[in-house]
C-alpha positions in Angstrom: 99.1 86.2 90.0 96.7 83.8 88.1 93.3 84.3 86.9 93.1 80.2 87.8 95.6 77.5 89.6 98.3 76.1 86.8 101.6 75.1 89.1 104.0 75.5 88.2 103.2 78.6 86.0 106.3 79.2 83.2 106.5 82.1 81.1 104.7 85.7 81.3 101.3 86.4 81.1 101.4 87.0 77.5 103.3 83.8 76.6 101.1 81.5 79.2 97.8 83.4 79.4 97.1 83.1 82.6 99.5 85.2 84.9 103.0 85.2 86.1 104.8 84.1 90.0 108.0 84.5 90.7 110.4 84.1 93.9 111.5 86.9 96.0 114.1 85.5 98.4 114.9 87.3 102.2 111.2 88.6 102.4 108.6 87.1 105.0 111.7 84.8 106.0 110.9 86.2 109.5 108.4 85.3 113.0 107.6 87.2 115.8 106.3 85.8 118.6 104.0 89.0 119.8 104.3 87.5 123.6 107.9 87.2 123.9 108.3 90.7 121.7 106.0 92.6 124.6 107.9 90.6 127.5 111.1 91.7 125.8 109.9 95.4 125.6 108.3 95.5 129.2 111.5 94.5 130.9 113.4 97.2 128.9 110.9 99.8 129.8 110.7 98.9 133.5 114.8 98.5 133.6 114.5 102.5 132.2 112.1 103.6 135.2 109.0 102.8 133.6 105.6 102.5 134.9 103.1 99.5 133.4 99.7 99.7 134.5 97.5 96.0 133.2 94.1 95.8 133.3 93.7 99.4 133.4 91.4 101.0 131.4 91.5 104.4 129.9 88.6 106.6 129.9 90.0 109.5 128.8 92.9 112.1 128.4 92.6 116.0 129.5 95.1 118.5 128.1 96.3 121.7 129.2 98.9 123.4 126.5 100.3 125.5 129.7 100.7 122.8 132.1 100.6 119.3 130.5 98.4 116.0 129.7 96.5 114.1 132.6 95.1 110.5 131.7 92.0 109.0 133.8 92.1 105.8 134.7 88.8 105.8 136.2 87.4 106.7 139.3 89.3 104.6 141.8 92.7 105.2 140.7 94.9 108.2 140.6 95.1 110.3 137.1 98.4 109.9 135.3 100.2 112.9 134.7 102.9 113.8 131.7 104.0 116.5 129.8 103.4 114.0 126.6 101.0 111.4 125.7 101.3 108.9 122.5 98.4 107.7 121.4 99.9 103.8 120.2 95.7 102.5 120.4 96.0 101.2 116.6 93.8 101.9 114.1 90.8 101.0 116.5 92.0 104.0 118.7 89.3 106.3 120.4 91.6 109.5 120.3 92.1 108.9 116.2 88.4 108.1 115.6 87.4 111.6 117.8 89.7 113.9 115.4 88.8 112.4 112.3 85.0 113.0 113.5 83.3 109.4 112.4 84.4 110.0 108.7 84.5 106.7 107.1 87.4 105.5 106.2 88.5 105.9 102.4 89.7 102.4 102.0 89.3 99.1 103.9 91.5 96.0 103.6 89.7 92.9 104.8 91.5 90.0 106.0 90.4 86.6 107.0 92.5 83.7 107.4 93.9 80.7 110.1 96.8 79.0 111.8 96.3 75.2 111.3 98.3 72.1 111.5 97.7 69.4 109.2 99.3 70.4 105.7 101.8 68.6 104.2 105.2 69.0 106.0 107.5 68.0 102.7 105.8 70.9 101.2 105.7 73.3 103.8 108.7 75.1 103.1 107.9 78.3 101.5 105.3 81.5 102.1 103.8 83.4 99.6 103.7 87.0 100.1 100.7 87.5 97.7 99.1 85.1 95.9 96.0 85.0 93.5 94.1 81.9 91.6 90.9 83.4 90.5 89.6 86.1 88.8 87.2 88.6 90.2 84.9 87.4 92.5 81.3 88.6 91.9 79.4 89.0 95.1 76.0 90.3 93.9 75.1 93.1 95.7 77.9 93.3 97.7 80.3 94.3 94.6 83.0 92.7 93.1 86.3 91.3 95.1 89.8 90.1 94.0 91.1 87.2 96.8 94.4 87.2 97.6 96.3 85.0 99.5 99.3 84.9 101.8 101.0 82.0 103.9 103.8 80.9 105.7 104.9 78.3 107.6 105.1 78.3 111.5 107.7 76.9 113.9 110.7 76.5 111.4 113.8 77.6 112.6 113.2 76.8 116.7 114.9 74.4 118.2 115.8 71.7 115.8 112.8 71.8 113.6 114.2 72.4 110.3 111.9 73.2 106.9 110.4 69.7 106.3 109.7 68.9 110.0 106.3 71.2 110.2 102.9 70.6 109.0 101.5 73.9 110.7 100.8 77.0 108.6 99.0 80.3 108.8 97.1 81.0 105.6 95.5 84.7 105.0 92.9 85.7 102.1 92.4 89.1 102.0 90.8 92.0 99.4 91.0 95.9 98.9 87.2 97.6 99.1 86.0 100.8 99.6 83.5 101.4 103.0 80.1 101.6 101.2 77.6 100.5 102.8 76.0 97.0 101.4 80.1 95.5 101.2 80.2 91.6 102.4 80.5 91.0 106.0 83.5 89.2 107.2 81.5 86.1 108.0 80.9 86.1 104.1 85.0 86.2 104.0 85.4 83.7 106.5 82.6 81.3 104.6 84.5 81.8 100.7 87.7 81.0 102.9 87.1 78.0 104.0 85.3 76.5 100.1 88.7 78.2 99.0 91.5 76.9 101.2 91.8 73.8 99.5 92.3 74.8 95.8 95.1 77.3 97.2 96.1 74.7 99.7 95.9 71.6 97.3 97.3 69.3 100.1 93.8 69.3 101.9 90.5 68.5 100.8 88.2 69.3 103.6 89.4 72.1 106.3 86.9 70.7 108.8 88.4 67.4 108.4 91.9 67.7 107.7 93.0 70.5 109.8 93.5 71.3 113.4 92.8 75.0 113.9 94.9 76.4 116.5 93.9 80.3 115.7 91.5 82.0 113.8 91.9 85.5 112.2 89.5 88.0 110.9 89.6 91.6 110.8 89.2 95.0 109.1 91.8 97.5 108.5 90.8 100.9 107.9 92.9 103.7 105.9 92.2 107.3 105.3 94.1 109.1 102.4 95.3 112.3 105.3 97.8 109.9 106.6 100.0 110.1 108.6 97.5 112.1 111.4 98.8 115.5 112.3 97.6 116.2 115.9 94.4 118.0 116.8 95.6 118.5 120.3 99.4 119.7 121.7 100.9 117.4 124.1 99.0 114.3 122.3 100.6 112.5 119.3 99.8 109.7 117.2 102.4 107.2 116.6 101.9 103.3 114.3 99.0 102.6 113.1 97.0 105.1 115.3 98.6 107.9 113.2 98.0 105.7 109.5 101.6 106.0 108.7 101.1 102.1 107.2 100.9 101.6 103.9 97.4 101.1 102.5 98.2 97.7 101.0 99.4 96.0 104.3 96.9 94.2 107.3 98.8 96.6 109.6 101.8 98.8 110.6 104.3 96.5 112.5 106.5 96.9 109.9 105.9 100.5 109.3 106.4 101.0 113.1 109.7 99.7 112.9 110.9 101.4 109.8 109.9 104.9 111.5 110.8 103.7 115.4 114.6 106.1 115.1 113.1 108.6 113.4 110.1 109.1 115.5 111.8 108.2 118.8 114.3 110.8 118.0 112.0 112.9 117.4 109.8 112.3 120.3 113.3 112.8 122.3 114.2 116.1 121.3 110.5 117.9 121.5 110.7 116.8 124.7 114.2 117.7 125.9 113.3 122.0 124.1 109.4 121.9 125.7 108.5 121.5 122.0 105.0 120.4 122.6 102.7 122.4 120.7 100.6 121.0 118.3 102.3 122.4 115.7 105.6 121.4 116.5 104.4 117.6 116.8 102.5 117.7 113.8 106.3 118.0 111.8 107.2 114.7 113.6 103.9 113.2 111.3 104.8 115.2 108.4 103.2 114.5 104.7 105.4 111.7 103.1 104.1 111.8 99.6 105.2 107.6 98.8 102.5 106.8 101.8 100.0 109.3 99.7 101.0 107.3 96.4 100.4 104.2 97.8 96.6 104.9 97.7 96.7 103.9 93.9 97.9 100.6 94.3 94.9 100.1 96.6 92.4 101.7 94.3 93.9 100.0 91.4 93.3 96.7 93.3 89.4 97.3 94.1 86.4 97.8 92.4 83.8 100.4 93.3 80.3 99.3 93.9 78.4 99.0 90.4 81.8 99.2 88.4 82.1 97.2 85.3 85.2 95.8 85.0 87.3 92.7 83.1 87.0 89.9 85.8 90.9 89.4 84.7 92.0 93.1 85.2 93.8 92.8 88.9 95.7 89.9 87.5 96.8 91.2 84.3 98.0 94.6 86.5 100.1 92.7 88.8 101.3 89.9 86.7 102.7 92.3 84.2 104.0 94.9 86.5 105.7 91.9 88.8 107.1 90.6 85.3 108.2 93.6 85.1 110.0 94.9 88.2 111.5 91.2 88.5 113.2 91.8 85.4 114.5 95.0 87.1 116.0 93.4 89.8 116.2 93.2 93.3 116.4 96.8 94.0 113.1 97.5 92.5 111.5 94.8 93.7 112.7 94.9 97.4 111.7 97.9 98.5 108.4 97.8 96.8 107.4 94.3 98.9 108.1 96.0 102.3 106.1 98.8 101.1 108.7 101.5 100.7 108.1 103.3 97.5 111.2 104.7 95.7 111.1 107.5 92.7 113.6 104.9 90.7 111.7 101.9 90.9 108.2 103.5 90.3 109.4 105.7 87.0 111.4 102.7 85.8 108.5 99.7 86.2 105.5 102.4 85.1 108.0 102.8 81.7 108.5 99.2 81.1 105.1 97.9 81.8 103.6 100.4 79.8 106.0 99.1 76.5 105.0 95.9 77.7 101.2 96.5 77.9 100.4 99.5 76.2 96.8 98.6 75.1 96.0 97.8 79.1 96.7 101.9 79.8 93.6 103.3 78.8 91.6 100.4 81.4 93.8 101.4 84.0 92.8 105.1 83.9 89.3 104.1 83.2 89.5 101.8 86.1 90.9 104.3 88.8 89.4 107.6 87.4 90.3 110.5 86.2 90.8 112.4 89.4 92.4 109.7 91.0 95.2 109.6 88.7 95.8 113.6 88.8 96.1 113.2 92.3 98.5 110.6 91.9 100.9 112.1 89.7 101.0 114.8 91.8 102.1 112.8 94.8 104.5 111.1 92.5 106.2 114.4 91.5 106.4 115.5 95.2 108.4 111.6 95.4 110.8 113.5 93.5 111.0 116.8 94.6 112.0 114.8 98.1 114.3 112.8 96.5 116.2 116.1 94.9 115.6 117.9 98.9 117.1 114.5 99.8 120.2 114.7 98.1 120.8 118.3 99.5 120.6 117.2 103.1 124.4 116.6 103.2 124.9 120.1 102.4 122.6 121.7 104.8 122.9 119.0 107.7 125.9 121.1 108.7 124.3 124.4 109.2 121.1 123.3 110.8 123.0 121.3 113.8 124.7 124.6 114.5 121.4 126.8 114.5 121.0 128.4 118.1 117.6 128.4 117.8 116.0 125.2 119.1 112.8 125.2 117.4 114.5 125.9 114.1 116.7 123.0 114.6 113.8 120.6 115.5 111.9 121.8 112.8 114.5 121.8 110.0 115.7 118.1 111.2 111.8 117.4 110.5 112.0 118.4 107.6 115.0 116.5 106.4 113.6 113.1 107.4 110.7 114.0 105.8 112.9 114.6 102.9 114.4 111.1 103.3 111.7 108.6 104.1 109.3 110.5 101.8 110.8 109.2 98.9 112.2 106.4 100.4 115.8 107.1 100.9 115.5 105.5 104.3 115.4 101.8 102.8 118.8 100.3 103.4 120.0 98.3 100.5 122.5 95.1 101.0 125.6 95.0 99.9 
């Protein structure tokens, strides 16, 4: 995090005046390939007795609590009938956007970015997970931005082609804003991009020139503080990024999918084996989890409002001195926080130390974020912790609530105990 590009940066922010980086091993050290992932999963389902309809459309879903869920697929084809449907549309889904009425989302993250060869294989060894080289941006009278960036390469690690062999690489900027109305367009994004690339990317001059373009990205990714979404409707449920159970700082919830994919499966598997299908019922499946809710600060604390004055180095000096400090904590602080699982331990522990190391910064961070903001926050926090005590006693009462004879009483106290555990982040696995 540097308020301008100095490589290599030594020292702390204090010591340097500029910022601090650091290396965090075993994190983005993994690609997907989306096309095999979905061939993967098809073949599973279908193997299972599944049913894939392509090129389908959906024009809407009819529910009756008493009898079940019918889907149309349009006029010419035959409704789809379940006893369950799962909404798994994204954060662009219909179904999410009718309960939460057209309310505007509460934060927005905006990403831009490119997959390009043409950059320097000998470098092209290492990502960065987030990156900053400028202060804030001011954009007139579309507010006030901090750019961050994120990389990696692409097509290490197939085949024989070994780090050093690749000069492709997907490169992100991105920013936290709120949804006001006059906020820069993502062509705007896409435009400070491109004049940007090459100061982040110091092995090109001219990304018209120099790079072939194989993929362009740009997107918005909305987030509403009443995540995860409890259903409106029985027999409809919201699961990934449809629901908001992703964490307000990331582009999207692959990772948050995938964290949650036992529990919610599970879940999903025992509602439907006791009829458990009221609304009610499914809304303890996408129960509150008060580390998502605390998550919002981050955000907040990484935006500016519209018409907020604020020290163009502020977003650096947060992150480079609470990085500084959770590095110097160790791995099991700083793990869990990068894959966006927040942890009672690590968040008491860094908030503690940075606020010895920077006590003078306090007061700019409350002015910053707001009174009310931070109320609310602490609040979540403590629930962090109540969980994490209701955590520990899940041993104790696992026992008793697997021998209840009452169904419903055993789906919903099972509910509750994941709730417990992934609420304060008990669910992240550490290595050995």
């Amino acid at each position: 995090f540097k308020n301008k590009e100095v490589s290599p940066l030594q020292g702390s922010y204090f010591e340097n005046g500029v910022g601090y980086e650091c290396f965090t091993p075993d994190v983005l050290n993994l690609g997907i390939s989306p096309a095999v992932l979905i061939e993967n999963v098809s073949k599973r389902f279908k193997s299972l007795g599944g049913t894939v309809a392509e090129g389908s459309p959906l024009r809407g879903v009819a529910i009756s609590e008493s009898i079940g869920a019918a889907i149309d697929m349009g006029e010419t084809e035959e409704p789809i009938t379940t006893r369950l449907v799962l909404d798994c549309m994204g954060n662009a889904s219909p179904i999410s956007r009718q309960q939460r009425y057209g309310r505007k989302p509460d934060g927005v993250c905006a990403v831009v970015g490119s997959c390009a060869g043409g950059f320097n294989k000998e470098t092209n060894l290492l990502g960065d997970i987030i990156y900053t080289n400028t202060e804030i941006t001011d954009k007139g009278e579309n507010g006030k931005l901090q750019y961050f960036w994120e990389a990696f390469p692409v097509g290490i690690g197939r085949g024989d082609n070994v780090p050093g062999t690749s000069d492709v690489k997907t490169t992100y900027m991105f920013t936290y804003m709120d949804a006001e109305e006059g906020r820069p367009s993502l062509a705007s994004l896409m435009e400070d991009y491109w004049d940007l690339l090459p100061k982040y990317q110091p092995s090109i001059s001219d990304p018209e020139t120099d790079l072939d373009v194989k993929r362009v990205l740009f997107a918005y990714f909305p987030t509403y503080r009443d995540s995860p979404l409890k259903p409106q409707w029985s027999r409809l449920l919201a699961v990934g990024d449809a629901s908001g159970i992703q964490s307000p700082l990331s582009f999207g919830g692959f990772g948050a999918l995938t964290r949650h994919l036992g529990r919610i499966s599970g879940a999903i598997d025992e509602a439907l084996e006791n009829d458990l299908l009221h609304k009610n019922d499914l809304g303890e499946i996408n129960a509150y989890t008060p580390n998502l809710s605390a998550a919002w600060m981050f955000q907040k604390a990484m935006s500016v409002r519209m018409g907020q004055d604020v020290d163009p180095k502020f977003v650096n000096r947060l992150l480079a001195t609470n990085f500084d400090v959770m590095n110097g904590m160790g791995q099991t602080t700083m793990m869990p926080f990068l894959q966006d699982v927040v942890r009672i331990d690590g968040l008491v522990g860094s908030l503690a130390r940075s606020f010895v190391a920077d006590p003078t910064f306090m007061p700019q961070i409350v002015t910053h974020v707001g009174i009310p903001t931070l109320v609310e926050w602490l609040g979540h926090v403590g629930m962090i912790a109540v969980y994490n005590m209701l955590h520990s006693c899940s041993p104790v009462i696992k026992p008793f609530v697997n021998k209840l004879d009452d169904p419903k009483e055993r789906f919903l106290w099972k509910r509750r105990m994941e709730a417990w555990k992934f609420g304060s982040g008990n669910d992240y696995v550490f290595d050995e």
